[in-house]
C-alpha positions as CSV (number, residue, x, y, z in Angstrom):
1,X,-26.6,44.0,12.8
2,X,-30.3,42.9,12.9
3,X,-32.6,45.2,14.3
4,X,-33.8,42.7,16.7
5,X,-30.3,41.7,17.9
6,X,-29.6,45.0,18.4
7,X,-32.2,45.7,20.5
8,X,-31.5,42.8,22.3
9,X,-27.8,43.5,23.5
10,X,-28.8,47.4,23.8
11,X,-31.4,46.1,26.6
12,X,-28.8,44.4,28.5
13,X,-26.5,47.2,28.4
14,X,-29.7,49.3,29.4
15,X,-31.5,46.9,32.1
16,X,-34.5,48.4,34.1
17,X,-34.2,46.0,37.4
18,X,-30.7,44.3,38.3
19,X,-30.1,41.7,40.8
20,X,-26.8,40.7,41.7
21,X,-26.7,37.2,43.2
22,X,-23.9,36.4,45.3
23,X,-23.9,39.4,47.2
24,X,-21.8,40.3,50.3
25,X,-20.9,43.1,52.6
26,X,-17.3,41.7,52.0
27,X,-15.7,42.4,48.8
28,X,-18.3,42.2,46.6
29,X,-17.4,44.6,44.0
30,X,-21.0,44.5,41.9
31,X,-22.6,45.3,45.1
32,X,-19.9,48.4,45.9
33,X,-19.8,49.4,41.8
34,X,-23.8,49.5,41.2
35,X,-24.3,51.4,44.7
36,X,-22.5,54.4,43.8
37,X,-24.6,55.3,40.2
38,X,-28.1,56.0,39.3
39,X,-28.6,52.1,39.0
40,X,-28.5,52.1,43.2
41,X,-32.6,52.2,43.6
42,X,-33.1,49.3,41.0
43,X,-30.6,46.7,41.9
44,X,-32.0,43.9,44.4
45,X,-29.1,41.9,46.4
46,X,-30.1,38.1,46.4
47,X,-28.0,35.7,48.8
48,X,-29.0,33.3,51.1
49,X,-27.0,34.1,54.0
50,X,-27.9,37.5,54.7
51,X,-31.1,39.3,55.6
52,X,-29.9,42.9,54.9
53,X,-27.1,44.3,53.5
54,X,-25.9,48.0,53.4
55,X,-29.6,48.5,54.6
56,X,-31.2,47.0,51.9
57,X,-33.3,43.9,52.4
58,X,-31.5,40.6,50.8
59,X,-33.7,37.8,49.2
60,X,-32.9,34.2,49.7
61,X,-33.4,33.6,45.7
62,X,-34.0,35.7,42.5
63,X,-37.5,33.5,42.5
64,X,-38.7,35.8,45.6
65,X,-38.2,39.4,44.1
66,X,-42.0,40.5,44.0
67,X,-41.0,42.6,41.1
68,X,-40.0,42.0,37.4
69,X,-36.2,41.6,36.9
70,X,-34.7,41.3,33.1
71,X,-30.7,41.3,34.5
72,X,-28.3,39.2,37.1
73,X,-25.0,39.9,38.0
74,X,-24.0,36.7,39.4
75,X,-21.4,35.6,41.8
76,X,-20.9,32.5,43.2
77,X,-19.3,29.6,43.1
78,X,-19.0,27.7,39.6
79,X,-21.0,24.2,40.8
80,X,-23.8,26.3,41.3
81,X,-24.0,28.5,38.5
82,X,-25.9,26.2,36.0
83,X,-29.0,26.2,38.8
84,X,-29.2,29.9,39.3
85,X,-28.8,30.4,35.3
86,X,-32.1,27.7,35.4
87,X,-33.9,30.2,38.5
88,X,-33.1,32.6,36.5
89,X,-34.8,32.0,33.2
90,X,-38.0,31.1,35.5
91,X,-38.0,34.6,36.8
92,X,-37.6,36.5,33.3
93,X,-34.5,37.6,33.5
94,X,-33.5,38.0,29.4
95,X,-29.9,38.8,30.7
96,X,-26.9,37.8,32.7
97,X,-23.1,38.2,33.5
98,X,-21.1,35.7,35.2
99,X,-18.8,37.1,37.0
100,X,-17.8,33.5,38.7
101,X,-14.4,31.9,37.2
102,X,-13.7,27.9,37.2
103,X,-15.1,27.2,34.0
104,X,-13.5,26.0,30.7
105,X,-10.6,28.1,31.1
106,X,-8.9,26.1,33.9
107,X,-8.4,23.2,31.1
108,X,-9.6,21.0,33.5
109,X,-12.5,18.0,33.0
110,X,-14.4,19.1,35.4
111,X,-14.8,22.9,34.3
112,X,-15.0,22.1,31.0
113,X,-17.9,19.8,31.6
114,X,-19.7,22.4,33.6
115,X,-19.1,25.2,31.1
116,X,-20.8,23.0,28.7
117,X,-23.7,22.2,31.6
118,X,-24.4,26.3,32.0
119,X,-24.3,26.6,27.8
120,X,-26.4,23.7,28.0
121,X,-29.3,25.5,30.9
122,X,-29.1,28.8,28.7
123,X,-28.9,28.4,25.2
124,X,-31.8,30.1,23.3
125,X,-33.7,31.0,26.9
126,X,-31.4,33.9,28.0
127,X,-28.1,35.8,27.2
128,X,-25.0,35.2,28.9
129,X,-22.0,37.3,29.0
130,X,-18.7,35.4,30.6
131,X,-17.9,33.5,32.5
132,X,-15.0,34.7,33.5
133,X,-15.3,38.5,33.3
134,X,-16.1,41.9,34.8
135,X,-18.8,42.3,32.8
136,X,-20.6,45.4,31.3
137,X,-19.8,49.1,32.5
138,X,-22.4,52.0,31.1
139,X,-23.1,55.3,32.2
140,X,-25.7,56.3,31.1
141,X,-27.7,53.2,32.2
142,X,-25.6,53.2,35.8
143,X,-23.9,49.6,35.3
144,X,-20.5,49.9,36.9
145,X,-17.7,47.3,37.1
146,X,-15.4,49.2,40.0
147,X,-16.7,51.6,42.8
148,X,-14.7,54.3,41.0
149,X,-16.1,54.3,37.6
150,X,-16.9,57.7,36.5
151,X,-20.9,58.5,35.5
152,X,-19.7,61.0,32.7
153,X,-21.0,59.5,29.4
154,X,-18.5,59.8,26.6
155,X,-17.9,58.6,23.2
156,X,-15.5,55.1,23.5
157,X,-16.5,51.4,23.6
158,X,-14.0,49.3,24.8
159,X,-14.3,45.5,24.1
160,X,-12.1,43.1,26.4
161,X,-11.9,39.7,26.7
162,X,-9.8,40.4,29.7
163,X,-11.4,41.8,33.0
164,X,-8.6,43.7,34.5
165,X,-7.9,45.2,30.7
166,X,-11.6,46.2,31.1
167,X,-11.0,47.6,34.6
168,X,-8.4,49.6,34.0
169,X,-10.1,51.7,31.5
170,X,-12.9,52.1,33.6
171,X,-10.6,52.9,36.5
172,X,-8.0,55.3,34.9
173,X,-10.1,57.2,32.1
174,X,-10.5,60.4,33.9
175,X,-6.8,60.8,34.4
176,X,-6.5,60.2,30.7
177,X,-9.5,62.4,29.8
178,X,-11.2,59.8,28.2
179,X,-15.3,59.3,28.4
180,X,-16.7,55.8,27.6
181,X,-20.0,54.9,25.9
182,X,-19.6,51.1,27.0
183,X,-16.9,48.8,28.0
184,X,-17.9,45.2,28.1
185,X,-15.8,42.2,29.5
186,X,-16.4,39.3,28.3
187,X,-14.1,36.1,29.5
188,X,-14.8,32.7,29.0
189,X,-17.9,33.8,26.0
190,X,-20.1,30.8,26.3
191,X,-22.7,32.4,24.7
192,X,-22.1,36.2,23.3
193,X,-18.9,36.7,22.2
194,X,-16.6,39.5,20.5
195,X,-18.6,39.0,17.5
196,X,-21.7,40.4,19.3
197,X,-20.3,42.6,21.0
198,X,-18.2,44.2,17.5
199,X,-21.2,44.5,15.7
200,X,-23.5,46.0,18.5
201,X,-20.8,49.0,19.2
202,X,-20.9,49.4,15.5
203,X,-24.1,50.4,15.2
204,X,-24.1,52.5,18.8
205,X,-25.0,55.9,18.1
206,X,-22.7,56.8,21.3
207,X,-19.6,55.0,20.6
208,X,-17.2,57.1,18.1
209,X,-13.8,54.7,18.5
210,X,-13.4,51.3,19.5
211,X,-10.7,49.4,21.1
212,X,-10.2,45.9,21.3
213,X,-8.1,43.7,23.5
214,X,-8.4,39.7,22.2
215,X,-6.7,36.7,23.0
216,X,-8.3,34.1,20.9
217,X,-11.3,33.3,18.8
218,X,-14.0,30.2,18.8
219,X,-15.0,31.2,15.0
220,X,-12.5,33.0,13.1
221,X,-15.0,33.2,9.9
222,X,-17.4,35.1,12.1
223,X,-15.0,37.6,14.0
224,X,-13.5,38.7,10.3
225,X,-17.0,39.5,9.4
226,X,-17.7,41.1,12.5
227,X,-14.5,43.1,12.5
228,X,-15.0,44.1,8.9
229,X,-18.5,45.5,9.6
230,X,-17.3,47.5,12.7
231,X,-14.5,49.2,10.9
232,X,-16.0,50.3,7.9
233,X,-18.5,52.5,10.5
234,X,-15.8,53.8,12.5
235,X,-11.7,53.3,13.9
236,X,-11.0,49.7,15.7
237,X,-7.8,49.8,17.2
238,X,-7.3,46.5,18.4
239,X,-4.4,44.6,20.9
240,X,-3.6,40.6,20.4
241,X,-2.8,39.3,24.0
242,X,-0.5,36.4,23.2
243,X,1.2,36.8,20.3
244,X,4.6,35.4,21.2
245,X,5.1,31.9,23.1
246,X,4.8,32.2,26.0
247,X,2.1,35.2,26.4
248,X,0.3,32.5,23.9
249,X,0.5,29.7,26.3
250,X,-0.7,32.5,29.2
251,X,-3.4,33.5,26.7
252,X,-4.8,29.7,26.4
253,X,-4.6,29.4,30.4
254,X,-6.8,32.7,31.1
255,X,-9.8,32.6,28.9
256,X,-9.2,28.8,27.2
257,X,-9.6,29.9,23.7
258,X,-7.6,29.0,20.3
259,X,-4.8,32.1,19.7
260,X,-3.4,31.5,16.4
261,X,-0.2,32.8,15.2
262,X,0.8,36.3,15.0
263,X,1.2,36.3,11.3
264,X,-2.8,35.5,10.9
265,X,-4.0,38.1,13.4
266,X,-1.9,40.7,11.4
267,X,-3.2,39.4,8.1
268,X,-6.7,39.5,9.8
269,X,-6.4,43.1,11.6
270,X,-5.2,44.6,8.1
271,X,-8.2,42.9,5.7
272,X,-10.1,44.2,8.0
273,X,-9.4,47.6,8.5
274,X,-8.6,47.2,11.7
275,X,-5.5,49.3,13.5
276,X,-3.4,47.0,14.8
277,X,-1.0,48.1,18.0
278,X,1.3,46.4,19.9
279,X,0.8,47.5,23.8
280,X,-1.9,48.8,26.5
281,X,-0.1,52.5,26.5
282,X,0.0,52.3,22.7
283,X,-4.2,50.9,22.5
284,X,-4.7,54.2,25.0
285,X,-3.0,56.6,23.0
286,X,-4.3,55.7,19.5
287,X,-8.3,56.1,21.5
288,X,-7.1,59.7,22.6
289,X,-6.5,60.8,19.7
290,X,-9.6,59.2,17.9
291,X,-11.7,60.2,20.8
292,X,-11.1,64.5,20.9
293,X,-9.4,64.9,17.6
294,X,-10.7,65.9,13.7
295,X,-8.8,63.6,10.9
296,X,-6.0,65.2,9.3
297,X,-6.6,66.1,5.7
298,X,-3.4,65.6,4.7
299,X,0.3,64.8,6.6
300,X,1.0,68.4,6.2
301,X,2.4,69.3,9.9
302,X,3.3,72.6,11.7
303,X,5.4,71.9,14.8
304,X,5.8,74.7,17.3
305,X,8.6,73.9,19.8
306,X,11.3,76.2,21.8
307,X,14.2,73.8,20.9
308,X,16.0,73.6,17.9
309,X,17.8,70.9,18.2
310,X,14.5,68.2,19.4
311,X,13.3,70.1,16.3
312,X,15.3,68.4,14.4
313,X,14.4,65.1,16.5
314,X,10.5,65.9,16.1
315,X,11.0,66.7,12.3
316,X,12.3,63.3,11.7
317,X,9.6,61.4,13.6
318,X,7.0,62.7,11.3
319,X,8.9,61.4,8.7
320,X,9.3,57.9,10.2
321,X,5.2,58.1,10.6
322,X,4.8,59.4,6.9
323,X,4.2,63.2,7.5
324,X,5.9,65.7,6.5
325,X,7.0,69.0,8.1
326,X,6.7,71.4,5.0
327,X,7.9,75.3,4.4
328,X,5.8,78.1,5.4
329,X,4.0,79.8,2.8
330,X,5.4,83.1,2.0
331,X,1.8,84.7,3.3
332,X,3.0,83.5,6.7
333,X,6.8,83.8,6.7
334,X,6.5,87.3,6.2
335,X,3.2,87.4,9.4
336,X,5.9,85.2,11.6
337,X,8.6,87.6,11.0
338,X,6.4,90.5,12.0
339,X,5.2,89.0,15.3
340,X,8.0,86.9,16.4
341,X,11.5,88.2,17.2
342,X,14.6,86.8,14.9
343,X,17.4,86.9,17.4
344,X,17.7,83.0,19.1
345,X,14.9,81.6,16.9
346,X,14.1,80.2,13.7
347,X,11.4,81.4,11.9
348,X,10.4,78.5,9.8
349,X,8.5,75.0,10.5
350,X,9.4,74.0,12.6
351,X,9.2,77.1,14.7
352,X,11.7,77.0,17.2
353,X,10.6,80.3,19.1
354,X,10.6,80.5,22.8
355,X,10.1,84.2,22.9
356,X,6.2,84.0,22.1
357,X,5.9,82.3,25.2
358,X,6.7,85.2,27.1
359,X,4.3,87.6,24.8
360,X,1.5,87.1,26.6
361,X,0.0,90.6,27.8
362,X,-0.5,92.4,24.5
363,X,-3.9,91.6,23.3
364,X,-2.4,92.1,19.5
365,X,0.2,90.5,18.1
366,X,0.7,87.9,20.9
367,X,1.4,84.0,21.0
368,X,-2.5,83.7,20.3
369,X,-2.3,85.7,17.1
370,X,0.8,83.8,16.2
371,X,-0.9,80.2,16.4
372,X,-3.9,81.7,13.9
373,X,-0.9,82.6,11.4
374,X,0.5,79.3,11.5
375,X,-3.1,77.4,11.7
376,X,-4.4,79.6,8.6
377,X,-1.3,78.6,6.3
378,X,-2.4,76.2,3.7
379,X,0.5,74.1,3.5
380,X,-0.5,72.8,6.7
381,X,-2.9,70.4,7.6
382,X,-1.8,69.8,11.4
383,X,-0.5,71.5,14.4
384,X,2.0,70.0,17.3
385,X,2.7,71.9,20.1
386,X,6.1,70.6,21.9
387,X,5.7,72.2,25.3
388,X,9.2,71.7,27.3
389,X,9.1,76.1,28.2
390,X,7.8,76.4,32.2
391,X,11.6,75.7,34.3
392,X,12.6,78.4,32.0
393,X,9.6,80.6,32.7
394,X,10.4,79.9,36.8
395,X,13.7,81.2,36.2
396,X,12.4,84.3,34.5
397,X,9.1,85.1,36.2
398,X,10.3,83.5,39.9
399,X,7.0,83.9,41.9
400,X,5.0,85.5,39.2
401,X,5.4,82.2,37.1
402,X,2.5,80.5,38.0
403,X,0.3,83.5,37.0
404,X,2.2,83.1,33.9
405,X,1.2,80.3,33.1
406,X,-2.6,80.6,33.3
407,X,-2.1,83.7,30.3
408,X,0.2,80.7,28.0
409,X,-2.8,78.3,29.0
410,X,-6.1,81.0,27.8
411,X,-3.9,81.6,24.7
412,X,-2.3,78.5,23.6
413,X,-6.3,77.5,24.0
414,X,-7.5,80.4,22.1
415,X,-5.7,79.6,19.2
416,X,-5.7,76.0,19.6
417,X,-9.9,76.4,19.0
418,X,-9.1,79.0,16.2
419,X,-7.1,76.0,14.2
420,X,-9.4,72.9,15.2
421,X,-13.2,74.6,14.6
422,X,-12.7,77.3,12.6
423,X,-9.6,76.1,9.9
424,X,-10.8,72.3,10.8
425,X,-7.0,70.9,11.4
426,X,-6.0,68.9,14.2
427,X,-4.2,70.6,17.4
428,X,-2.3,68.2,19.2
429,X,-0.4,69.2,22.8
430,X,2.9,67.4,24.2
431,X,3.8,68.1,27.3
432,X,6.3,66.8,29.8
433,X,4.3,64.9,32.9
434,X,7.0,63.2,34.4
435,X,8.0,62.5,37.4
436,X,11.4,61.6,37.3
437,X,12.3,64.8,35.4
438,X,10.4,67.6,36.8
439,X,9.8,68.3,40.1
440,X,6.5,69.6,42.1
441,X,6.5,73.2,40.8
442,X,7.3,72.1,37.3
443,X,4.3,69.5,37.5
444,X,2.3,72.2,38.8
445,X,2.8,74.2,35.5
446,X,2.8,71.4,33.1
447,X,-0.3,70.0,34.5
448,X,-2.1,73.5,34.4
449,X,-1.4,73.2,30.5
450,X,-2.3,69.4,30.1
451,X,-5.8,70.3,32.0
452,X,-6.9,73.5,30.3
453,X,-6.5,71.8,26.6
454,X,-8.1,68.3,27.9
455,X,-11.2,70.8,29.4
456,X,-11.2,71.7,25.9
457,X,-10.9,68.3,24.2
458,X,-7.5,68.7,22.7
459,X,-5.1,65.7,22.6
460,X,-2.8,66.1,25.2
461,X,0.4,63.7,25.3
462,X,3.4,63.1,27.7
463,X,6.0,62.9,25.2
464,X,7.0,64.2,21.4
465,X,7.0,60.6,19.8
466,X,3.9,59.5,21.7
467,X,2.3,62.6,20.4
468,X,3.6,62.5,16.7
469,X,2.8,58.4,16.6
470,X,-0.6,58.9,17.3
471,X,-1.5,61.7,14.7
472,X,-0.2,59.3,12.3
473,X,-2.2,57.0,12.8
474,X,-4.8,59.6,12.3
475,X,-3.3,60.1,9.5
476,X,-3.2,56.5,8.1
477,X,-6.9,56.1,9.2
478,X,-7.7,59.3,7.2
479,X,-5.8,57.8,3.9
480,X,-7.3,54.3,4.6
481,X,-11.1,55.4,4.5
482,X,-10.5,57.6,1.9
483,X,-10.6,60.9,4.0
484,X,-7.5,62.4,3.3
485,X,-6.8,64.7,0.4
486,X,-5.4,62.8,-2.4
487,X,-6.4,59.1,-0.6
């Protein structure tokens, strides 16, 4: 991207002055979002009904803020949005985002035609993002699109043609442990578009992974070239909406845009580079694992379980995701067989060994010291942890279980960190979170586990083939760009 289009977009995500146009002491979410970050002493509320709102003084028009204003969040209805684009541009402003709907995408006449009237007021005088749309959410600049958007900058941008896809990320990322650099929402795209927006989180500093959720394209020429560009810097893991029938024809009725068939997306997503998935729980675990996790040098896995039989299950699943659960070196066969006991385990890879979860009070020799034996092996380029062991440590440690559980925690940690930044191989956790199978005490345990490696930015995963599909498509990334040994 152009240095000076860069800049461009990086000021609106990083506005000095914000007024948001349209505000309301009634469900007006811009006003509720930008009050609760460090944005809050540089926003000015601009509606003509109100004096004061929240305490803060309300102007009658964007014209009569004294001071300079270079960004609008605006509001209102559609007729009128063409007129306060035009008071807009007479005040400065180089930015805005249209939250308003009733635009092109209603495929009818009359908000098609006044689509074409705001393109007409803006083009070449000020940037638009939307209609249509949530808009931008940054943390480190403040710009929020829910009241409960975390301030915690982190390392994915999220681009969404679809607010609510938008909001949710925004909404659920702490419970996923995931940090965002910038999410942007951008609807209707009368003026920037995914294009912009691809080539912009390229070239971000802050932004490590990004994902994608698109329903259609204007210029299909210009979005392959923007794609292309993006993911030769870093991972795009992208979601068609509407790639069957009907979710096409609900595609075409929320943001109005052409969706093409499924076959040309795929063809596009894979010239591209792009990682193509199929659902919003699939998008969300592919980021996780991008977002905390090294690349895999190879598909060389270690899988640690207390099960023989899932084993077996969890052995084959690599295998459907092209990895490969290899033997032990001899080194650490004969290390495992020192440290682990042979009676009701099997002391191989897998290792199916739920005694080491109970040898957690000698300093040498214990479960952390096992994990290092295991991690230092070079046959193996990966560990999985298949966590399914606290109802059994209730049974055996009753009310002491809980205590328990914070030693399995420090060392499962311990020599998770050995393996990930000191042997450089990925450490990825799976551990049972739900509801419908465990009950409070269980969650209590499980959760203790799922916090203490997400504190230290391990992957942490609810189930084994969640878990195993995303480290193969670390894996697959790793082989694409060339990163993997032998790719």
């Amino acid at each position: 991207m152009k240095k000076e289009q860069y800049q461009e977009l990086d000021g609106i995500f990083h506005p000095q002055k914000v007024a948001i146009i349209g505000a309301s002491p009634v469900s007006d979410i811009a006003t509720l979002s930008l009050m609760n970050t460090k944005m809050r002493d540089h926003v000015y509320l601009v509606n003509p009904k109100y004096k004061e709102i929240f305490g803060r003084k309300c102007y009658a028009s964007v014209l009569d803020i004294e001071g300079p204003v270079d960004y609008a969040i605006i509001s209102i209805n559609a007729s009128y949005v063409p007129g306060v684009i035009n008071e807009c541009i007479a005040k400065g402003i180089t930015g805005a985002h249209i939250f308003t709907a009733g635009f092109s995408e209603t495929g009818l006449a009359e908000g098609i035609e006044l689509e074409k009237k705001l393109i007409a007021a803006a083009a070449g005088k000020i940037r638009v993002i939307g209609p249509n749309c949530f808009g931008i959410y940054c943390p480190r600049s403040g710009l929020a699109i829910v009241p409960e958007s975390s301030e915690e900058e982190g390392n994915v941008g999220v681009i969404a043609q679809s607010g609510s896809v938008a909001e949710s990320f925004s909404y659920f990322g702490k419970t996923k442990n995931l940090r965002f650099s910038k999410i942007v929402s951008y609807g209707n795209a009368s003026d920037l578009d995914c294009p912009d927006f691809l080539e912009y989180m390229a070239d971000d500093p802050q932004t490590r992974v990004i994902a994608l959720y698109i329903e259609g394209a204007k210029n299909g020429r210009r979005l392959h070239d923007a794609l292309r560009y993006a993911a030769v810097r870093k991972p795009v893991v992208a979601i068609k909406g509407g790639l069957t029938d009907n979710g096409n024809r609900v595609a075409k009725s929320h943001t109005g845009q052409l969706t093409g068939t499924p076959e040309v997306w795929k063809a596009l997503f894979r010239q591209c580079g792009v990682i193509q998935v199929s659902n919003h729980d699939e998008l969300v675990n592919t980021i996780i694992a991008f977002s905390h996790s090294l690349l895999p040098r190879g598909n060389r896995v270690s899988l640690i379980s207390n099960s023989g039989g899932f084993s077996v299950i969890q052995t084959d699943l690599c295998a459907a995701e092209g990895m490969e659960v290899p033997r032990f070196s001899d080194t650490t066969l004969k290390a495992l067989r020192r440290l682990v006991p042979l009676a009701g385990t099997s002391i191989g890879n897998p290792l199916d060994a739920w005694p080491i979860f109970y040898k957690v009070f000698q300093k040498e020799g214990g479960l952390t010291d096992i994990i290092k034996v295991v991690a230092s092996d070079e046959n193996i380029d990966s560990l999985v942890f298949m966590f399914d062991q606290f109802r059994y440590i209730r049974r055996a440690r009753k009310h002491e279980a809980i205590g328990h559980m914070k030693l399995i925690c420090e060392m499962m940690v311990e020599g998770s960190l050995y393996c990930r930044d000191v042997m450089g191989k990925p450490v990825f956790l799976s551990v049972s979170l739900d509801p419908f199978l465990e009950d409070d005490e269980d969650r209590q345990g499980n959760l203790m586990l799922k916090q203490a490696f997400e504190q230290n930015h391990l992957p942490v995963y609810s189930s084994s083939e969640v878990t195993i599909r995303a480290l193969g498509r670390l894996y697959k990334y790793a082989v694409q760009t060339g990163q993997a040994i032998g790719s």
